[in-house]
MARGU-355545 format. One line per 8 residues: number of its first residue (from 1); for each residue x negated, y, z of N, C-alpha, C, O. Coordinates in Angstrom, 1 decimal. Atoms other than C-alpha are relative to their C-alpha. Last residue first. Layout:
REM MARGU-355545
NUM) X,Y,Z,X,Y,Z,X,Y,Z,X,Y,Z  ...
//
This chain:
REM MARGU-355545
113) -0.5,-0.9,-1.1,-85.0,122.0,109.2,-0.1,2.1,-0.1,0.4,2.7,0.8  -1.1,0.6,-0.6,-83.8,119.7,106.3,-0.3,1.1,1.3,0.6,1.7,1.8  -1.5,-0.4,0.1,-85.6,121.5,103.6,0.9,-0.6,1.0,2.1,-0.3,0.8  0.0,-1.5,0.0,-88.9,120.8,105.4,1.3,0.6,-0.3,1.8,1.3,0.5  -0.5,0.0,-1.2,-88.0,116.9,105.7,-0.3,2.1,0.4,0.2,2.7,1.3  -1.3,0.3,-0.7,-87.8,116.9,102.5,0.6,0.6,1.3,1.6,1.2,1.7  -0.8,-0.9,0.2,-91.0,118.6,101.6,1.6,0.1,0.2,2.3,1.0,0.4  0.4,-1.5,-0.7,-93.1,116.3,104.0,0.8,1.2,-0.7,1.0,2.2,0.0
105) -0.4,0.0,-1.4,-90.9,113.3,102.6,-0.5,1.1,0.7,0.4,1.7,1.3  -1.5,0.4,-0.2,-91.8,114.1,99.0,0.6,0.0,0.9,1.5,0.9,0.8  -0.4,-1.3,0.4,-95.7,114.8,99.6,1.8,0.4,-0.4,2.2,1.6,-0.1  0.5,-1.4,-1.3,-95.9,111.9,101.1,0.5,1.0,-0.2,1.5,1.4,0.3  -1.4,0.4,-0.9,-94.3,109.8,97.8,-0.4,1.1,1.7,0.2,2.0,2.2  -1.2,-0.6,0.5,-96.3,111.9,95.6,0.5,0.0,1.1,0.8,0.9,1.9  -0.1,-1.5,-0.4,-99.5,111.2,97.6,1.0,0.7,-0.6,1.0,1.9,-0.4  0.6,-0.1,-1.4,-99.5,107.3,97.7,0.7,1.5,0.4,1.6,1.7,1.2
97) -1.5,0.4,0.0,-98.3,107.4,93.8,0.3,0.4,1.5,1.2,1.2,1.8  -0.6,-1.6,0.0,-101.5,109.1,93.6,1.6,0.0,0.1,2.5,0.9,0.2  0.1,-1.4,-0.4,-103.2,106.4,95.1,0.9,1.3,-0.3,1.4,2.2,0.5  -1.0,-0.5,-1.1,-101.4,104.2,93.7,-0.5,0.8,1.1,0.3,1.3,1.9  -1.5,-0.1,-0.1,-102.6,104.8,90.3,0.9,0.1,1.6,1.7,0.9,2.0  -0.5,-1.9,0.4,-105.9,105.4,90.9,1.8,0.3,0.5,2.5,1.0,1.2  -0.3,-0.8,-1.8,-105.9,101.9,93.2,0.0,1.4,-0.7,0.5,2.3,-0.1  1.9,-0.6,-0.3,-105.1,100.0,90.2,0.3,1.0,0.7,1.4,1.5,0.9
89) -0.1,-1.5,-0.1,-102.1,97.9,90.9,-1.3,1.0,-0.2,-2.4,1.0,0.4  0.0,-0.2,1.4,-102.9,94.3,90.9,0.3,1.0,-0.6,0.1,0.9,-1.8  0.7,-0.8,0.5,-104.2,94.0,94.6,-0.1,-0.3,-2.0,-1.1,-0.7,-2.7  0.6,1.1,0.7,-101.7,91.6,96.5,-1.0,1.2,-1.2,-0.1,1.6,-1.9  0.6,-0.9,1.4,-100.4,93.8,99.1,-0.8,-1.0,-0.7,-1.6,-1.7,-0.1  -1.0,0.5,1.1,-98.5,91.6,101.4,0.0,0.9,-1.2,0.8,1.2,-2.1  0.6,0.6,0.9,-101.2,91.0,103.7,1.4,0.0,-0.9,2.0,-1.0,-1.1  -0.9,-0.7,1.0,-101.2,94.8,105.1,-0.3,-1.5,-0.9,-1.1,-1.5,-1.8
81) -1.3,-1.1,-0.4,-102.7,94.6,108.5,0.7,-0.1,-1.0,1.8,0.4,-0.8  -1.2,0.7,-0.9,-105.0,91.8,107.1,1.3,0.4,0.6,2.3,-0.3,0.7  -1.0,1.3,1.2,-105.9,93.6,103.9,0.1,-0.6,1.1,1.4,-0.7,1.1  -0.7,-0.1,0.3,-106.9,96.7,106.6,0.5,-1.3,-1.1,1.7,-1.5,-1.2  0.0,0.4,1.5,-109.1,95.3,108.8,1.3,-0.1,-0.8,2.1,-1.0,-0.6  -0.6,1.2,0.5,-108.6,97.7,111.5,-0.4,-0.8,-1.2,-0.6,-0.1,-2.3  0.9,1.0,0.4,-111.3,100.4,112.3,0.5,-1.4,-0.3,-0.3,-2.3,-0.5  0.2,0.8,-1.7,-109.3,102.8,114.7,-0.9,-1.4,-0.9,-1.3,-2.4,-0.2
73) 1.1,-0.7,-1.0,-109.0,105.1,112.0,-0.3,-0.6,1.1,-0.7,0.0,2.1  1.1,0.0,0.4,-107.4,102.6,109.4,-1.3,1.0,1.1,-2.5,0.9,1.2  0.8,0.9,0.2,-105.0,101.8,111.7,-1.5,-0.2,-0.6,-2.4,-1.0,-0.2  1.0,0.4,-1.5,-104.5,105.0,113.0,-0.5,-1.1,-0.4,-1.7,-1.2,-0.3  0.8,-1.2,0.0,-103.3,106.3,108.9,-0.8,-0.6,1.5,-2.1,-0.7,1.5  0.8,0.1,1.2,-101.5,103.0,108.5,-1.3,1.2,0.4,-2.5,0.8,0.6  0.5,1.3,-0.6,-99.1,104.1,111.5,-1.5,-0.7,-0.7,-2.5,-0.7,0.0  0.4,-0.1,-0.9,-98.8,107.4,109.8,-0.8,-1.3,0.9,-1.9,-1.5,1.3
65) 1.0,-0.7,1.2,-97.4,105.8,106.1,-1.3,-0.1,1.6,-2.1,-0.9,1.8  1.3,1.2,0.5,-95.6,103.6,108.4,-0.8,0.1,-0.5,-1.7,-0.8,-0.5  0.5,0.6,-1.7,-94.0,106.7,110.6,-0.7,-1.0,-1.0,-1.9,-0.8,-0.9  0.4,-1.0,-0.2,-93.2,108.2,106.4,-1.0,-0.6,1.6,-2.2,-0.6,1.6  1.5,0.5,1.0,-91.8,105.3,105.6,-1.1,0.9,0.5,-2.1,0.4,0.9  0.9,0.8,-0.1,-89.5,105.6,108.3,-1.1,-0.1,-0.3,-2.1,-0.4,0.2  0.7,-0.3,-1.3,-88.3,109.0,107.8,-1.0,-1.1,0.2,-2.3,-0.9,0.1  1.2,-1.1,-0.3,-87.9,108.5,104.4,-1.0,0.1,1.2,-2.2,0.0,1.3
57) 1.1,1.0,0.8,-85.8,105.0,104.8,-1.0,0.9,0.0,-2.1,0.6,0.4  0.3,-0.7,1.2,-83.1,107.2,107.3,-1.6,-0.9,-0.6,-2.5,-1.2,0.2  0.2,1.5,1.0,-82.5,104.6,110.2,-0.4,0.7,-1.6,-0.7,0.0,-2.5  -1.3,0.1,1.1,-82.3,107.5,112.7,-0.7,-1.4,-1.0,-1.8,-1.9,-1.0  -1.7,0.7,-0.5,-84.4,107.7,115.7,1.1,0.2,-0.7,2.2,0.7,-0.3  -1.0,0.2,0.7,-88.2,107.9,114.5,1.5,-0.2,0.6,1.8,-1.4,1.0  0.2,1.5,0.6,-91.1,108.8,117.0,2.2,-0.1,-0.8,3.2,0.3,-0.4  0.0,1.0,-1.0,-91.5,112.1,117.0,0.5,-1.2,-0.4,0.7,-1.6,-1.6
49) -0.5,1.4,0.4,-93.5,114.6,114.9,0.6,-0.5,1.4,0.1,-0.1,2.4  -1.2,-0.3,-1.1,-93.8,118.2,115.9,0.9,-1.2,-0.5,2.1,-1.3,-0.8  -0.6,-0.5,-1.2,-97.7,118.5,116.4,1.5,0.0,0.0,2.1,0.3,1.0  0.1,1.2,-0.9,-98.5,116.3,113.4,0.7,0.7,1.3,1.8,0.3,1.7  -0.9,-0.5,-0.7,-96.9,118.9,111.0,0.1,-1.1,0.9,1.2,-1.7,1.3  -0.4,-1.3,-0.3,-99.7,118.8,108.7,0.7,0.5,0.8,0.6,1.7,0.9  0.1,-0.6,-1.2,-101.1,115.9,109.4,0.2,1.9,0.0,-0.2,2.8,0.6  -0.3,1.5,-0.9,-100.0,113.0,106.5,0.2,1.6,1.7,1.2,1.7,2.4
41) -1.5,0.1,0.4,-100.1,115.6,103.9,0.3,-0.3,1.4,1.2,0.3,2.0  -0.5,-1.4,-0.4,-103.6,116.9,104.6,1.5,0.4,0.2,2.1,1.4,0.6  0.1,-0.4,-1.7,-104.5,113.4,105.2,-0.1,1.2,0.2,-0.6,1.7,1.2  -1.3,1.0,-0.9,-102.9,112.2,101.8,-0.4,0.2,1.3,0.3,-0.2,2.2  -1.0,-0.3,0.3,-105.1,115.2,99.9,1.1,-0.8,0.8,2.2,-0.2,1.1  -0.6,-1.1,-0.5,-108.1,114.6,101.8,1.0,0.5,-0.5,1.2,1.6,0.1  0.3,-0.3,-1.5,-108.4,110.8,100.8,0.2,1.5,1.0,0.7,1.4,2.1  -1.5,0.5,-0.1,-107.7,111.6,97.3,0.5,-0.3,1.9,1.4,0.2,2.6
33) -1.3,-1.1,-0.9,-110.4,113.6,97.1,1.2,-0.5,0.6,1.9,0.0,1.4  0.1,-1.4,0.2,-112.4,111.4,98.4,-0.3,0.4,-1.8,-1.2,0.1,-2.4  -0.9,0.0,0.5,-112.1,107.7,98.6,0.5,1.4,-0.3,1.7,1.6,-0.8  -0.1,1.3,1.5,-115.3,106.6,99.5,0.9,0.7,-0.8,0.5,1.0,-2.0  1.0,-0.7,1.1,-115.7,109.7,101.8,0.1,-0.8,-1.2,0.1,-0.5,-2.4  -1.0,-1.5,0.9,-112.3,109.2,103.7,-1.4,0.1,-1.1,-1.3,0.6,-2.2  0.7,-0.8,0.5,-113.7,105.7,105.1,0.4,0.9,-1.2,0.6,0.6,-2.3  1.4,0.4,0.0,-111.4,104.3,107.2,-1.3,0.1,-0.4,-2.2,-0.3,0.4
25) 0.6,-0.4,-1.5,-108.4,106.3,106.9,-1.3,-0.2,0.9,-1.8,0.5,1.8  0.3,-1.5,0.5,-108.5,105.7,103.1,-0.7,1.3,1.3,-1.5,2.3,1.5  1.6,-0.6,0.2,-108.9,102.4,103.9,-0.1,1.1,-0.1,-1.3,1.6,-0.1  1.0,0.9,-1.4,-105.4,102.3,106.0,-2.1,0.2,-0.4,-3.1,0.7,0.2  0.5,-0.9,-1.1,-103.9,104.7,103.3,-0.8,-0.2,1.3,-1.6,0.5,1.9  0.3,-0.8,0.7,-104.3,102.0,100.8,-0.7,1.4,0.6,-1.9,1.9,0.5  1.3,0.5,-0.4,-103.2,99.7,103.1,-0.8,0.4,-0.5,-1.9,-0.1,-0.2  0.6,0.2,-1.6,-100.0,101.3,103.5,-1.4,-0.3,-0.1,-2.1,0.4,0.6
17) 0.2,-1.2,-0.8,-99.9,102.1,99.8,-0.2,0.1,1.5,-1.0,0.8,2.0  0.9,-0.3,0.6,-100.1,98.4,98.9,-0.7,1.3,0.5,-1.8,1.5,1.0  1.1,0.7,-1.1,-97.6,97.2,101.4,-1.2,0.4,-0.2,-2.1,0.4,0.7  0.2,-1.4,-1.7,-95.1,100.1,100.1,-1.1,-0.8,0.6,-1.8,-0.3,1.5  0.2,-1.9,1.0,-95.9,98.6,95.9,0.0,0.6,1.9,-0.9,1.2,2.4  1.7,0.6,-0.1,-95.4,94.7,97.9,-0.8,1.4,-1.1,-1.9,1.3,-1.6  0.4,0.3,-1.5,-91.8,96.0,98.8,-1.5,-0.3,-0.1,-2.3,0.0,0.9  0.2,-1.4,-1.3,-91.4,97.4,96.0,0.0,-0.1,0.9,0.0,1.0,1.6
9) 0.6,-0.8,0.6,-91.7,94.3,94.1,-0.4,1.8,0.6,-1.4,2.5,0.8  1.4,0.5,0.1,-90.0,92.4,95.8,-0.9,0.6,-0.2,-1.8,0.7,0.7  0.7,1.1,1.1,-87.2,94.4,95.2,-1.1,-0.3,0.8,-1.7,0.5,1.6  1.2,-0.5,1.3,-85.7,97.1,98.1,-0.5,-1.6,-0.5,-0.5,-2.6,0.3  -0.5,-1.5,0.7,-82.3,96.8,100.2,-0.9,-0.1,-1.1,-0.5,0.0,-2.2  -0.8,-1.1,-0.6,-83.5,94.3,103.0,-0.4,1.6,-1.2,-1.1,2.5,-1.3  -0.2,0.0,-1.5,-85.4,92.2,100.9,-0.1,1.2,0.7,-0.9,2.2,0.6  -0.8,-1.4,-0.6,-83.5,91.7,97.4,-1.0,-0.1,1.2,-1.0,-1.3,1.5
1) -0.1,0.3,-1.4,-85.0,89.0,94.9,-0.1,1.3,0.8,-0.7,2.3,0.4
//
C-alpha cells in the first residue's frame, strides 16, 4: 500500500521518529546521548532556517523532524501528536536511524549552498 509516494511502512518508521524526537525534546536526560546528538543536528543552522517553499521530501522532513522538536518542548503528549507510530521498532534502533536521517539533510542541504 502506496501513501503519497512512500509504503506503509515508512510512513509509520517517519511517525515513529517524529515522536521519538518529540520525547526526546521532552525529557533530553532520559534519552541522553542520543538526545544531544539529534538536538545538535536539529539546531545547528537554526538561525538561517525558513519555512519550506519547495516540495523537496528532505526539506520537509527535516521542518517535521523540527516541528516534533517544539512539540516535545512545549510539553505535548507525544503518542497523541504522532498516533501512527505503533511501537515495534526498538527505540535504539530508531533512534539512530532518527540521527542518520538528520544528519543526511543537514549535510545535504550544506552541499547545496
Amino acid at each position: 500500500m502506496q501513501i503519497g509516494g512512500q509504503s506503509l511502512s515508512d510512513v509509520k518508521l517517519e511517525a515513529c521518529r517524529e515522536q521519538l524526537i518529540c520525547f526526546m525534546y521532552a525529557s533530553p536526560a532520559k534519552y541522553a546521548p542520543y538526545s544531544n546528538l539529534v538536538s545538535a543536528q536539529l539546531s545547528r543552522e537554526l538561525n538561517e532556517l525558513r519555512r519550506p517553499v519547495s516540495d523537496n521530501p528532505e526539506i520537509l522532513r527535516f521542518f517535521r523532524y523540527m516541528r516534533a522538536a517544539r512539540r516535545g518542548q512545549e510539553g505535548s503528549d507525544c503518542m497523541r501528536a504522532f498516533p501512527a507510530c505503533v511501537a515495534n521498532a526498538a527505540p535504539a534502533h530508531t533512534m539512530i536511524a532518527a540521527y542518520h536521517d538528520i544528519n543526511k539533510l543537514v549535510t545535504a542541504r550544506k552541499l547545496h549552498n
